[in-house]
C-alpha positions as MATLAB code, in Angstrom:
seq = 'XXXXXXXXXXXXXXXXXXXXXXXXXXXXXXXXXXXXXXXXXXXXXXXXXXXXXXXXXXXXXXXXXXXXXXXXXXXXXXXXXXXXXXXXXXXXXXXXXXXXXXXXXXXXXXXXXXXXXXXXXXXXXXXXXXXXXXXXXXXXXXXXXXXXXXXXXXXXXXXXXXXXXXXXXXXXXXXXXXXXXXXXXXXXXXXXXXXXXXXXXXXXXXXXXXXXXXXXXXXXXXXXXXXXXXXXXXXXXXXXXXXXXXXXXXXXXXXXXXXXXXXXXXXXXXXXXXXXXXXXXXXXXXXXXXXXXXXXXXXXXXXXXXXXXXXXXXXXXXXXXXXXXXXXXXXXXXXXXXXXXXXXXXXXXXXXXXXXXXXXXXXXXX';
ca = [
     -35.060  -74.274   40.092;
     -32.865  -72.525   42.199;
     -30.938  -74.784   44.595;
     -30.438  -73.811   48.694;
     -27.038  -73.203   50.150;
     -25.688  -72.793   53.320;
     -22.068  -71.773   53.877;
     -20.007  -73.207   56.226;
     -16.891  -72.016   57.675;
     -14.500  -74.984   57.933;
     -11.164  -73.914   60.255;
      -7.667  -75.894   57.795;
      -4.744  -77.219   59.787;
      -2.770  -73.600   58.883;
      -5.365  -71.854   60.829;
      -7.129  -70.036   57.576;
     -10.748  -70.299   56.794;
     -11.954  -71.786   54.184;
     -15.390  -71.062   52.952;
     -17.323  -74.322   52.118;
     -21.238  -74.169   50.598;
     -23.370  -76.988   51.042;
     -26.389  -77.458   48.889;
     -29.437  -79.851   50.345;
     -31.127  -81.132   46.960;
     -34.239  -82.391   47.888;
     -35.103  -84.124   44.308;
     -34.087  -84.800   41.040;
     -33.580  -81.561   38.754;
     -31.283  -78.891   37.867;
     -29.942  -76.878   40.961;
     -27.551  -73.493   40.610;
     -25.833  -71.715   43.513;
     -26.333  -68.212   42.798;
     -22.943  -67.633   45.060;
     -20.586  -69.443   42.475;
     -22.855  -69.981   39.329;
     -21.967  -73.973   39.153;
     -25.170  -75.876   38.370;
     -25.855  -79.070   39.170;
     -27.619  -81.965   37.513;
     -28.883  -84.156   39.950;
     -30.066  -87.934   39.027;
     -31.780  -87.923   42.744;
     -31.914  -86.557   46.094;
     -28.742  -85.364   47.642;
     -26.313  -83.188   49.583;
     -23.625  -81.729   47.782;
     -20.493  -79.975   49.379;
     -17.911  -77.671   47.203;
     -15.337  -74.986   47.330;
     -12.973  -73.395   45.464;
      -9.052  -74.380   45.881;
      -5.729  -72.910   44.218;
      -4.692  -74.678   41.274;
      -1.306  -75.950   40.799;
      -0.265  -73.541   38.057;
       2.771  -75.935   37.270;
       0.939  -79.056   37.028;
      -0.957  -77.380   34.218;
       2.018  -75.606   32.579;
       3.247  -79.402   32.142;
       0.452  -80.667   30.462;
       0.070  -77.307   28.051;
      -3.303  -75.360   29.938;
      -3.821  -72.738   31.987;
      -6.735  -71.940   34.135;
      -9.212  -70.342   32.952;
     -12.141  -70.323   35.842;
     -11.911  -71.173   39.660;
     -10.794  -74.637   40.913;
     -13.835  -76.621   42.536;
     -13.502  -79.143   45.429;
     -16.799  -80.765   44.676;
     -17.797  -84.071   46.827;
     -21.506  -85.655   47.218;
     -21.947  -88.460   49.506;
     -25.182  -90.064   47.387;
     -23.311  -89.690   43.715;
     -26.670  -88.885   42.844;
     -24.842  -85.622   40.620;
     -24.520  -87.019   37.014;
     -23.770  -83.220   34.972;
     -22.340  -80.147   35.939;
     -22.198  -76.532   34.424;
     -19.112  -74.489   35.133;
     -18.982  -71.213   34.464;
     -16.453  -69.336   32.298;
     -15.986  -65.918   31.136;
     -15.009  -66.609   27.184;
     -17.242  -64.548   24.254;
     -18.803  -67.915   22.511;
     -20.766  -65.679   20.135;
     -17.342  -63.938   18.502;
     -15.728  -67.664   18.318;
     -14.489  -67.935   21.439;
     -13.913  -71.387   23.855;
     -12.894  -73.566   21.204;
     -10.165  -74.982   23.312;
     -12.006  -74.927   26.485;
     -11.593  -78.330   28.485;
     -12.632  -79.271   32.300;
      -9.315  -80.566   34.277;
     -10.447  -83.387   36.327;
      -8.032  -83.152   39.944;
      -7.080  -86.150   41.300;
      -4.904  -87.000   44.387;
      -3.404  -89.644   41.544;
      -3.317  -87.078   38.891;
      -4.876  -84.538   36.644;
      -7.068  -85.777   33.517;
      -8.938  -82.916   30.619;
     -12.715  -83.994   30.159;
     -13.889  -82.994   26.189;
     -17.136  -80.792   27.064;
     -20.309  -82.381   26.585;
     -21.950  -78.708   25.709;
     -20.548  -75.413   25.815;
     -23.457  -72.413   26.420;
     -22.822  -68.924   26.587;
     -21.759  -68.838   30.541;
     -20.711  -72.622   31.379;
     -18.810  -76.101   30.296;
     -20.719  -78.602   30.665;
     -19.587  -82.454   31.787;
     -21.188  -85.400   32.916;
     -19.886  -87.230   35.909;
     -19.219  -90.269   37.363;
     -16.903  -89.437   40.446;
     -16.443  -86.507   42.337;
     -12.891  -84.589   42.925;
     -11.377  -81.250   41.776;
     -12.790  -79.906   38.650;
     -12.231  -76.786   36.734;
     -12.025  -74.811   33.113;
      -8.762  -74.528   31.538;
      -7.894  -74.335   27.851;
      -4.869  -74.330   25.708;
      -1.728  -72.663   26.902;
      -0.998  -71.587   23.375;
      -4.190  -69.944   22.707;
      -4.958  -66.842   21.471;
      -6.282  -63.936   23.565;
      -9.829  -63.382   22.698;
     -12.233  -61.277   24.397;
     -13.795  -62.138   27.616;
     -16.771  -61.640   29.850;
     -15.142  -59.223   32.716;
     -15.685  -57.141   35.777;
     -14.931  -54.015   37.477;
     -14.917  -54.089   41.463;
     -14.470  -51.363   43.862;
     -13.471  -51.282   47.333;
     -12.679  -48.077   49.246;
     -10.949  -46.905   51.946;
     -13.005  -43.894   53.674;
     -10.579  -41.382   55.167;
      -9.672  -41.784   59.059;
     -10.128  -39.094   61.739;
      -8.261  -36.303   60.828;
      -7.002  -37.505   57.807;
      -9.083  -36.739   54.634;
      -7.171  -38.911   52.219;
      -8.667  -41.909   50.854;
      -8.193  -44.648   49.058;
     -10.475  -46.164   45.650;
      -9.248  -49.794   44.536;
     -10.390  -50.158   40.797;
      -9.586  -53.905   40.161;
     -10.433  -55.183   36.670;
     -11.624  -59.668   36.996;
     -12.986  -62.506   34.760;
     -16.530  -62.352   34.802;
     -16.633  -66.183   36.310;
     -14.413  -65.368   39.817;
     -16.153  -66.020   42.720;
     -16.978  -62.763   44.614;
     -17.356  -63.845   47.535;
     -14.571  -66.216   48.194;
     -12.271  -63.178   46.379;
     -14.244  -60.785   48.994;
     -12.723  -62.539   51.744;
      -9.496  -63.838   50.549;
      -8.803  -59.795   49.646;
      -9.940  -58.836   53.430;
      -7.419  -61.257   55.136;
      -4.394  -59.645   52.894;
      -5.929  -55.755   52.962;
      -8.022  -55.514   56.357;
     -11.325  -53.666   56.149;
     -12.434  -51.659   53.034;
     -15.986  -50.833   51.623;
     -16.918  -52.602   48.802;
     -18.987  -50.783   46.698;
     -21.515  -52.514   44.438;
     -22.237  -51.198   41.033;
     -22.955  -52.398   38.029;
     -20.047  -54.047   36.759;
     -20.039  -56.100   33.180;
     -17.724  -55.150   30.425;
     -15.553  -57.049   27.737;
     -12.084  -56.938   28.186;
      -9.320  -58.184   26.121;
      -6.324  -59.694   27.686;
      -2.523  -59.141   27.030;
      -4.196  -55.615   26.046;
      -3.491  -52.191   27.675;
      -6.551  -49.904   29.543;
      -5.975  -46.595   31.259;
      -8.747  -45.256   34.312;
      -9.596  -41.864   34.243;
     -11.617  -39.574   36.641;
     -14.417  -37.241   36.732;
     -13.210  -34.496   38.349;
      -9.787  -34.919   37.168;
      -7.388  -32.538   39.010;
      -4.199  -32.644   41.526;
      -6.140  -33.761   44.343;
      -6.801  -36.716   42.899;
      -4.535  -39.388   41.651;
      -4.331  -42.540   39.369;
      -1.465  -45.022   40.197;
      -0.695  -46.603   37.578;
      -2.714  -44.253   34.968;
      -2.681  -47.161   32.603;
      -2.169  -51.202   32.983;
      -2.206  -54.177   30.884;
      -5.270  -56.999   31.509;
      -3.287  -60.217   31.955;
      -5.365  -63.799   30.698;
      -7.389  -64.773   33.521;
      -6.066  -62.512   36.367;
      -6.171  -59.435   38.348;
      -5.530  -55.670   37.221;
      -5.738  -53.192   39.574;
      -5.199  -49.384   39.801;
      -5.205  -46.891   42.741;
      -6.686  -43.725   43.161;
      -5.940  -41.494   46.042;
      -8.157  -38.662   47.256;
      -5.927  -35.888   48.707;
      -9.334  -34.449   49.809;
     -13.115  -35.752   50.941;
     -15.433  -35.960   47.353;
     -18.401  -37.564   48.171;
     -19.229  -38.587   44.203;
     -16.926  -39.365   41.484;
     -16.836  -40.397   37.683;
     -14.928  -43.456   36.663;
     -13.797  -45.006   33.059;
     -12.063  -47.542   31.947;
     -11.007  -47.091   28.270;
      -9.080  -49.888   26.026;
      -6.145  -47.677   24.763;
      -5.749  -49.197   21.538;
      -9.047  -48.046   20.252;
      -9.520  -45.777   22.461;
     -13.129  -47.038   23.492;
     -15.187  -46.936   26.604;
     -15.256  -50.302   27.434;
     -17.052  -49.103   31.581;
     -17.918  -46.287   32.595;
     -20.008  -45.511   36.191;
     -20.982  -42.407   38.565;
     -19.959  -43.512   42.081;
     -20.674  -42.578   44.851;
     -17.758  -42.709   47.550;
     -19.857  -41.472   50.665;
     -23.248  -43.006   51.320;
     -25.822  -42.107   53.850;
     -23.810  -44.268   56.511;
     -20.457  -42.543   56.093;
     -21.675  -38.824   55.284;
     -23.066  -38.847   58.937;
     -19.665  -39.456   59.935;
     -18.718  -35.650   58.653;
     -18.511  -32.499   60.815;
     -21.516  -30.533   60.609;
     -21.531  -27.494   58.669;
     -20.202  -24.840   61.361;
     -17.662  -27.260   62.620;
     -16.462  -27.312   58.861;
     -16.051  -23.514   58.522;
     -14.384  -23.872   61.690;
     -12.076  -26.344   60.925;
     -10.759  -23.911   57.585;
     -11.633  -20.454   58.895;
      -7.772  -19.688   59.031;
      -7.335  -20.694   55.452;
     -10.621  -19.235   54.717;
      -9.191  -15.867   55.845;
      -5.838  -16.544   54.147;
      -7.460  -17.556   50.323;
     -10.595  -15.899   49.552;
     -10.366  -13.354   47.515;
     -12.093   -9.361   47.203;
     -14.342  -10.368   44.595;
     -15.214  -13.623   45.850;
     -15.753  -12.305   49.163;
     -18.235   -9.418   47.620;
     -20.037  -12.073   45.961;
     -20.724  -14.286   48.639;
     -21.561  -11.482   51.009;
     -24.344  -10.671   48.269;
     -25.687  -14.379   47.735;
     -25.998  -13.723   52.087;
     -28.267  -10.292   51.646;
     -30.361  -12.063   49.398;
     -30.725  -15.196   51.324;
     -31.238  -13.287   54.999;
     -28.231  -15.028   56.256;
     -26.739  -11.881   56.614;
     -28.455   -8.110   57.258;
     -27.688   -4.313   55.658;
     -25.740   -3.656   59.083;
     -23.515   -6.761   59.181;
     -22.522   -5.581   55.218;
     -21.956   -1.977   55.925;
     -19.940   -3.041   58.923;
     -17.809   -5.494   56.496;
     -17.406   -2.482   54.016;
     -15.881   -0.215   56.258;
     -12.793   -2.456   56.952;
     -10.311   -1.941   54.976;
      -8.024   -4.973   55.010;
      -9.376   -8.144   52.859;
      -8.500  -10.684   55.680;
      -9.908   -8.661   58.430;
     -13.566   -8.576   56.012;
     -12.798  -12.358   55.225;
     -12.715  -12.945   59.099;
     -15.795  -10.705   59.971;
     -18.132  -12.283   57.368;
     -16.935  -16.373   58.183;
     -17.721  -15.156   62.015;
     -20.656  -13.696   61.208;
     -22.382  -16.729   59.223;
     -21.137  -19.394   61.715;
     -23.016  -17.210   64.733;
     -26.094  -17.876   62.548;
     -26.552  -21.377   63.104;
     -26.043  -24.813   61.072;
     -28.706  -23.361   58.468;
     -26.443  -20.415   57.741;
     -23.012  -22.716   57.558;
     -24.322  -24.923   55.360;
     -25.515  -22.160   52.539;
     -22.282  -20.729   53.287;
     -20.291  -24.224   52.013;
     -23.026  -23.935   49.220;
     -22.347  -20.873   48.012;
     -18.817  -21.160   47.864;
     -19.309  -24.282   45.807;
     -21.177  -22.513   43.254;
     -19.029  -19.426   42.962;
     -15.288  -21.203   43.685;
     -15.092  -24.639   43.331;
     -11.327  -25.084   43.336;
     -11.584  -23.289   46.980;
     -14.231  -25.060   47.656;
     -12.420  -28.493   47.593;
      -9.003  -27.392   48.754;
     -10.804  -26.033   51.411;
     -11.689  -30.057   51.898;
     -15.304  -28.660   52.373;
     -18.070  -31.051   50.819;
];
């Protein structure tokens, strides 16, 4: 059974937010929050109230762990919860979570409950008191594969400004999204997340590169490549020098030189593409380079794909053939289509897509 929450924004003394979920169990059972995957055991009715906290990195370091899952503030006024299931991101089918432990976070101290089962997605403890719990294991472990994540969040390009900005961040699998969501929105401001599918295996301590689908110099990869740390955040940059409404990602593990994700994206959904220019404001906004960079041939062959379309007539093309100078024919035929409407605009954008691509984009035309 699937248990109910409700979030709650709670206001600390610093003045931050702090997300906290309350679930209302209305019987005995097993109840999971599908926000941060813990599940609950519950003996009896009751209300239970949790939310994630930072964990004090040194306090672990002292004691030989490191963290390897979110922190849990978990309190229930009944004590009717006598198990809980916390998730965590380790590969249990290649041999991995051996030294997986649940540290028990106390105002009086820190104490590492032996787990009662371990499944393929969560510890699992029984209870008898309620405080800070969360997975660590070993500090002297080895790096084995984990459960992992790929998020995007983008930056659509401001008014006359077509640069943008694609946040490729690479996460443990057991992270809570939505807590990270808005945690990453107080530090960054606004950006669009964009949901894809996002499961991969990852192996920390090891080094992956991102590469792109169209792959040229108006589009860049800072850094190219980056190492996955052990439960933490990797995160590379790509800036769009110009507006692509769909792009190819990869993530590759540069050892082996695998695919470990790989997804077609698209930057500029329904919302945001009505945001654009329409067509004839488009070829107005680059008739100058237009003029400047289109060359003889080019120019023939769109003022053929426009005879055989009926966006442009024999008289308009005789008239362009009699001028002699390239720019002055360049100016005369991107004149010509724009008096003909949207309709005519947009097939011209098309056609130059199909016959010069590179133009096409440096033009900034989509």
């Amino acid at each position: 059974m699937t248990m109910k929450y409700e979030p709650i924004l709670d206001i600390t003394v610093d003045g931050s937010y702090d997300k906290t979920y309350q679930s209302q169990c209305s019987s005995a059972g097993l109840y999971q929050c599908s926000v941060t995957s813990l599940v609950f055991v519950m003996e009896g009715e009751g209300d239970v109230v949790y939310r994630t906290v930072p964990w004090n990195r040194r306090q672990l370091a002292q004691h030989h762990k490191k963290p390897a899952g979110p922190l849990f503030d978990i309190k229930c006024q009944q004590q009717s919860v006598c198990q809980l299931h916390l998730p965590h991101c380790e590969l249990i089918s290649t041999g991995g979570g051996q030294s997986l432990k649940v540290a028990n976070v106390k105002e009086e101290g820190i104490e590492f409950i032996p787990p009662h089962q371990i499944t393929e997605s969560h510890v699992v403890i029984n209870i008898t008191d309620f405080s800070g719990f969360g997975v660590v294991k070993d500090g002297d472990s080895p790096p084995g594969p984990v459960q992992a994540m790929v998020l995007l969040f983008y930056k659509p390009p401001e008014e006359l400004n077509l640069r943008s900005f694609l946040k490729v961040l690479l996460l443990p699998r057991n992270i809570v999204i939505h807590d990270f969501k808005d945690k990453r929105r107080e530090l960054v401001g606004e950006e669009m997340y964009i949901d894809v599918p996002s499961k991969c295996i990852l192996y920390p301590k090891q080094v992956y590169s991102l590469s792109t689908v169209p792959d040229d110099d108006l589009i860049n990869i800072q850094p190219y490549e980056a190492e996955y740390p052990n439960y933490s955040i990797t995160t590379f940059q790509v800036i769009l020098k110009t507006m692509i409404a769909d792009i190819n990602l990869s993530v590759t593990h540069q050892s082996s030189s695998s695919c470990v994700w790989e997804r077609e994206v698209c930057l500029l959904p329904k919302r945001v593409r009505t945001m654009i220019s329409s067509p004839n404001k488009r070829l107005l906004n680059v008739r100058s380079s237009f003029i400047d960079r289109i060359s003889g041939p080019v120019l023939s062959s769109l003022m053929d794909k426009f005879l055989e379309k009926g966006v442009m007539v024999d008289g308009d093309r005789e008239e362009a053939d009699t001028m002699q100078s390239r720019s002055d024919r360049a100016r005369f035929v991107i004149d010509t289509v724009r008096r003909k409407g949207e309709a005519g605009s947009s097939q011209m954008i098309e056609f130059l897509r199909v016959l010069h691509a590179f133009l096409h984009r440096n033009l900034f035309l989509i």
